[in-house]
N, C-alpha and C positions, 0 to 999 in steps of 0.2 A: 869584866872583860870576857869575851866569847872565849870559851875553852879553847875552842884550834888556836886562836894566836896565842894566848898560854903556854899551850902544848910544844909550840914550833920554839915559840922565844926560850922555851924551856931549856928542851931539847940544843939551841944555837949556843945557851951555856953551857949546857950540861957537857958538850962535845969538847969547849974552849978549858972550862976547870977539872976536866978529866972524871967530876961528881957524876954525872948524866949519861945514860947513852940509851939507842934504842936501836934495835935492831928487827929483824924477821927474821932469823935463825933458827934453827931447831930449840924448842922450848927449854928452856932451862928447868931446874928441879920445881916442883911446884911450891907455890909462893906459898909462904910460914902464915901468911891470914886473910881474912878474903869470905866468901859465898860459895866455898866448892861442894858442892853434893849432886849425886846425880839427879836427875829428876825423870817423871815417869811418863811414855808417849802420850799422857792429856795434859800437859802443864801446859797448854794454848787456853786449853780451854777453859781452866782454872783462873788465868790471866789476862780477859779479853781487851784491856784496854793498854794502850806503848806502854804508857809508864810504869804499867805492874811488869810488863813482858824487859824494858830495859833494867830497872829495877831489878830481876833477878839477874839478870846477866851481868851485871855492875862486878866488878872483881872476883867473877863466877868463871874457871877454867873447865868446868866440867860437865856445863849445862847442856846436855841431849842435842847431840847435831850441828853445835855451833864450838867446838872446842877454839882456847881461844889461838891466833898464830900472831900475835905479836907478844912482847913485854915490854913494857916498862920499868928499867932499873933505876930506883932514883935513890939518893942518898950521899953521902960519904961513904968512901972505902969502909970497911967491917960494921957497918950501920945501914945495908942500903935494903930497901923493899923492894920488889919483883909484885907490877901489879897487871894482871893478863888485859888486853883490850882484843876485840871481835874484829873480823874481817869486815861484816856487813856496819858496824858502826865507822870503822875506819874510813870504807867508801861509799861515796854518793856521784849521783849522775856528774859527769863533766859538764853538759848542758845546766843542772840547776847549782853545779858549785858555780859557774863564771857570772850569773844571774846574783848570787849571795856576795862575790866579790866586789864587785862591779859597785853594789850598794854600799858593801863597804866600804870602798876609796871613793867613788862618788858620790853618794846618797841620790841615785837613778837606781829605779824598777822596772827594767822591761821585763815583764811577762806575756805569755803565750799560753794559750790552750794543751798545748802538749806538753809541756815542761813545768805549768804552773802546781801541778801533784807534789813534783820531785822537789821541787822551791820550796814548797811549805813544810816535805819533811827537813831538809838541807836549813831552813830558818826554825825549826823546830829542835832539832837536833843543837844547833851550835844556838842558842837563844837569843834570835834577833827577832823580836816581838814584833819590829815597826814592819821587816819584810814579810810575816806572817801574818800581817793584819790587812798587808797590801793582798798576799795570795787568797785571803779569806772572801775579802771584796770582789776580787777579780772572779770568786767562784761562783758566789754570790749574784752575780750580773749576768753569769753564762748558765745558768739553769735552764735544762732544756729537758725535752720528754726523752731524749735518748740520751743523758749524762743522768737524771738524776737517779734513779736507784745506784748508782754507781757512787755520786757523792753523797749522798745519805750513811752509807756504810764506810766512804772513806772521813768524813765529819765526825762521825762515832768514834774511830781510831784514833781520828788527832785529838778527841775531848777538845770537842767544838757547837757546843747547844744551839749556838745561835743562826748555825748554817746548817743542822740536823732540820731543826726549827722549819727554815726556810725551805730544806728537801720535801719535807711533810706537806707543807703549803703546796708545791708546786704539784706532788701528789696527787692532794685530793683535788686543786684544779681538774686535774687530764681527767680525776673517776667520776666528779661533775656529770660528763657527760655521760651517760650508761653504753649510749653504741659505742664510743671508744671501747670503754673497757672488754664489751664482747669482741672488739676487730683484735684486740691486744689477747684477748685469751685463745682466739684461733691460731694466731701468728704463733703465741708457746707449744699449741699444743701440734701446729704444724711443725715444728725444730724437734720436738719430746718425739715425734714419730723417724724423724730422719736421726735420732739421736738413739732412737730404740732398734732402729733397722726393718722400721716396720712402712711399707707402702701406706701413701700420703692420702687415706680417706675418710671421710668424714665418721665411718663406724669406726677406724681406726681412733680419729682426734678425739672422739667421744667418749673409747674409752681410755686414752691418757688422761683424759681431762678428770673424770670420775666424780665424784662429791663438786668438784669446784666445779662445775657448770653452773649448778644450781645455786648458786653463789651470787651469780650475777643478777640483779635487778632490772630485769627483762620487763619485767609491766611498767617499770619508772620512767620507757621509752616513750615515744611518740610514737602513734600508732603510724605515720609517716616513716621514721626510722626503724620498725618492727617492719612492716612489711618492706621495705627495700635491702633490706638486711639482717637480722637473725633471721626470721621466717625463709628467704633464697638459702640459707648458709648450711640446708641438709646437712645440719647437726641434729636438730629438734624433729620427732616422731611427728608424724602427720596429726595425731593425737596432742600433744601438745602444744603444735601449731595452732592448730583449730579451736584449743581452751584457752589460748592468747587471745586470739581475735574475738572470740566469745564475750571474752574479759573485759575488751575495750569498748565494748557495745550492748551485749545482752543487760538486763535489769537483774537477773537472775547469775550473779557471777559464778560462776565455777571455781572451785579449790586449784590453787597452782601449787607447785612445787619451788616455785623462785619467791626470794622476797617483796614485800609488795612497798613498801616505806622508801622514801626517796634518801639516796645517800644526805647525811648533814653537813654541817660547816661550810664549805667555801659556796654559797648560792650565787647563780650569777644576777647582776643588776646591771639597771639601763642609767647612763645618763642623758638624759635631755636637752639638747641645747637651743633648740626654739619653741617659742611661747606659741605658736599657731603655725597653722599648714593652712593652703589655701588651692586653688586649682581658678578656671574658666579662660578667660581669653588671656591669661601670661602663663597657661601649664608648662608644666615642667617638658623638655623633646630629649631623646636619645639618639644619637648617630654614630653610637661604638666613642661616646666622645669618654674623658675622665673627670669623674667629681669628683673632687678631694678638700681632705682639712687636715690640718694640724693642731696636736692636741698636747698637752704636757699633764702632767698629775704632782699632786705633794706628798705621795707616797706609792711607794711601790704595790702595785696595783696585775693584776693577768688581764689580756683584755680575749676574750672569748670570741666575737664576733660582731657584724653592725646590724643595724636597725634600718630598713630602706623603705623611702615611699612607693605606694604602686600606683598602677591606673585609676583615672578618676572617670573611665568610660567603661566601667563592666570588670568584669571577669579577665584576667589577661597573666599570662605568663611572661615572666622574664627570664633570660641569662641574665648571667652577673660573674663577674670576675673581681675579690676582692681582693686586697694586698694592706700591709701596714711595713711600713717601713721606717731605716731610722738612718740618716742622713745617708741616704738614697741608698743604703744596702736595704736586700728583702725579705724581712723578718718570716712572715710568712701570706699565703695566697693559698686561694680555694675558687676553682670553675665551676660554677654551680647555675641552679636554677631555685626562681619560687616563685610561688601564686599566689596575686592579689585578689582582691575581691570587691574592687572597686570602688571601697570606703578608703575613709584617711586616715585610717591604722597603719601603723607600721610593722615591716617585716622582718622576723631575723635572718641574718646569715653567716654559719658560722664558718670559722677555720676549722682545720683539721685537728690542730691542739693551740690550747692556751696559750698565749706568749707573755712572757715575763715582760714589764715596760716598767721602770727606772726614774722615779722623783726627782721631778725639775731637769729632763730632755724630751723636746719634743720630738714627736715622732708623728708621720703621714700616714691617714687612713686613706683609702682609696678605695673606690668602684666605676667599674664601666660596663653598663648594662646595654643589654641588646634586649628591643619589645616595645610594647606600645609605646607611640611618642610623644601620648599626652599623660602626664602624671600630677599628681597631688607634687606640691615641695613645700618646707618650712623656711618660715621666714620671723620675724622680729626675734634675730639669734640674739644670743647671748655670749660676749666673751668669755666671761667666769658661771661655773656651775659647781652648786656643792651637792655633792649625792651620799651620804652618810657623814663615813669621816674623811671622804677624799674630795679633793678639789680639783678641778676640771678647770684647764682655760685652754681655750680656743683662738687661731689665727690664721689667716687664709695662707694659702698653698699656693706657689708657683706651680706645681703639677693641675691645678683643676684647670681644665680646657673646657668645662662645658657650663662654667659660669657658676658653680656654689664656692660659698665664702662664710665668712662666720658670720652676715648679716642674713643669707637666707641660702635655699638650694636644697642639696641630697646631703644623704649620711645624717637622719637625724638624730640616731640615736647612738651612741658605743655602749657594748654590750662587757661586762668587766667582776672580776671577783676579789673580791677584800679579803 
């Protein structure tokens, strides 16, 4: 049985046989046995994970900062123990206690993004494993580039491998891309200069940043993503601008200062879902209309960006506005452009960041491109695709307005990391 109802049912005799009582009073003499010793301002650090840090506090009145302000007297009259209990054990959010009640008179889980933290300690605390494994899920499915460093270090706390696991994952997703991580290490070292009180400029960012600039794997970029961004981002000396572009061209490379080896683990892959592309008198036309498809996986899978046909008349630039969504909320979208070159290659394009997509729900990819109106498309699709160890199935979309389906059309490829 969960300690609280123990505690309560306890205490509801204790009060009736006059044995029990409990109070907040001024502490009584200190309890005759127990954990009491002081301890010295780095016992956090001695202790990094709850259970060592509860574990000492456990019938400890004298633990650094947390003195305890209840007791427990339990016993008979000239036989009773005094055992100390913590303010901060005693209380938990109101928001994730009626969340932990609620389960437990009805066996119902509503969780929230902003109270599903407090739930997992509140079912961690009083050991209700089923509501902890429901908050682990719900974390687990909300991974996003702006919670996870956040859950990563809160998954360590709770001794929770398997949602550390998943922070890691989601991680090296977003460092995949190398210009992320350069836009991510401006955006730090723009806060480190408003955090140092030092005006916001690029000599300034440059030197907060110090050793970790060069950190980042600037050559791993596309010379596309080099010059539209590190190279503008007057960080970099005119001098190591110029041994960049050098780099991506000359025979003769030049020594850099960044590493040159592409990050490992999570690469991204295509899946393919038609067997041919085709062009002539049925090309593909554009009129700002929407191609869409819907897709599911049998494993949780990041999906990076899509694969688009271009013109089949020359050289030609497109807009594009892509989107993925999941029962019509909008996971995420990027306004972009890209250049065909008038072959039946496909093109990427990505999102801003990886998105987390969810085993067995489908979810809608989307694009609506503006440009040339005659284009390459694929056709003899395929409902099911296996692309490693993930499986792909495909089925057409009430959203597509401009005629692609899982038998043929746009969106040939989704772009995704394992």
């Amino acid at each position: 049985t969960p300690a609280w109802v123990t505690g309560n049912a306890g205490a509801a005799v204790g009060r009736k046989a006059g044995q029990r009582s409990l109070h907040s009073a001024p502490a009584p003499a200190p309890p005759t046995l127990g954990n009491n010793h002081p301890e010295s301002p780095e016992w956090r650090c001695c202790r990094p994970t709850l259970r060592e840090r509860n574990a000492l506090m456990f019938n400890n009145e004298l633990t650094r900062g947390r003195r305890a302000l209840c007791h427990f007297v339990l016993g008979p009259p000239g036989a009773t123990r005094t055992v100390p209990a913590h303010k901060y054990v005693l209380a938990i959010s109101p928001a994730a206690f009626l969340i932990l009640l609620k389960y437990v008179y009805s066996d119902e889980i509503d969780l929230e993004a902003d109270t599903v933290l407090a739930t997992l300690y509140a079912a961690k605390k009083y050991i209700v494993p089923a509501l902890a494994k429901a908050c682990i899920n719900f974390l687990e499915t909300s991974l996003k580039a702006k919670n996870t460093c956040i859950l990563v270090s809160q998954s360590r706390l709770f001794e929770e491998p398997e949602l550390t696991q998943r922070c890691w994952e989601a991680i090296d997703a977003q460092a995949e891309m190398e210009a992320v991580v350069f836009e991510a290490l401006l955006n730090w070292a723009e806060a480190e200069c408003k955090r140092q009180g030092l005006p916001v400029t690029p000599r300034n960012k440059k030197h907060v940043l110090g050793r970790a600039l060069y950190l980042v794997r600037i050559p791993t970029m596309t010379l596309e993503e080099f010059a539209n961004g590190a190279a503008q981002a007057d960080i970099l000396t005119l001098e190591e601008t110029h041994a960049i572009f050098l780099w991506y061209r000359a025979t003769n490379k030049p020594r850099l200062d960044f590493p040159l080896t592409k990050r490992k683990d999570l690469s991204p892959q295509r899946c393919h879902r038609f067997q041919s592309s085709a062009y002539g008198s049925n090309q593909w036309q554009y009129r700002r209309r929407c191609d869409s498809i819907q897709f599911a996986v049998d494993r949780r899978v990041f999906i990076v960006g899509l694969s688009l046909h271009g013109s089949s008349s020359g050289k030609a630039e497109y807009s594009v506005k892509i989107e993925l969504k999941r029962l019509g909320m909008v996971l995420a979208q990027n306004l972009t452009k890209f250049m065909s070159d008038g072959s039946s290659n496909t093109f990427p394009v990505w999102f801003k960041h990886p998105v987390q997509v969810e085993q067995d729900i489908f979810y809608t990819a989307s694009a609506v491109l503006d440009g040339s109106n005659l284009s390459y498309f694929g056709q003899e699709g395929m409902m099911e695709v296996q692309c490693g160890k993930v499986a792909f199935q495909f089925q057409c979309s009430s959203d597509s307005t401009n005629g692609t389906g899982v038998q043929g059309g746009q969106i040939p490829e989704l772009i995704f990391c394992a």
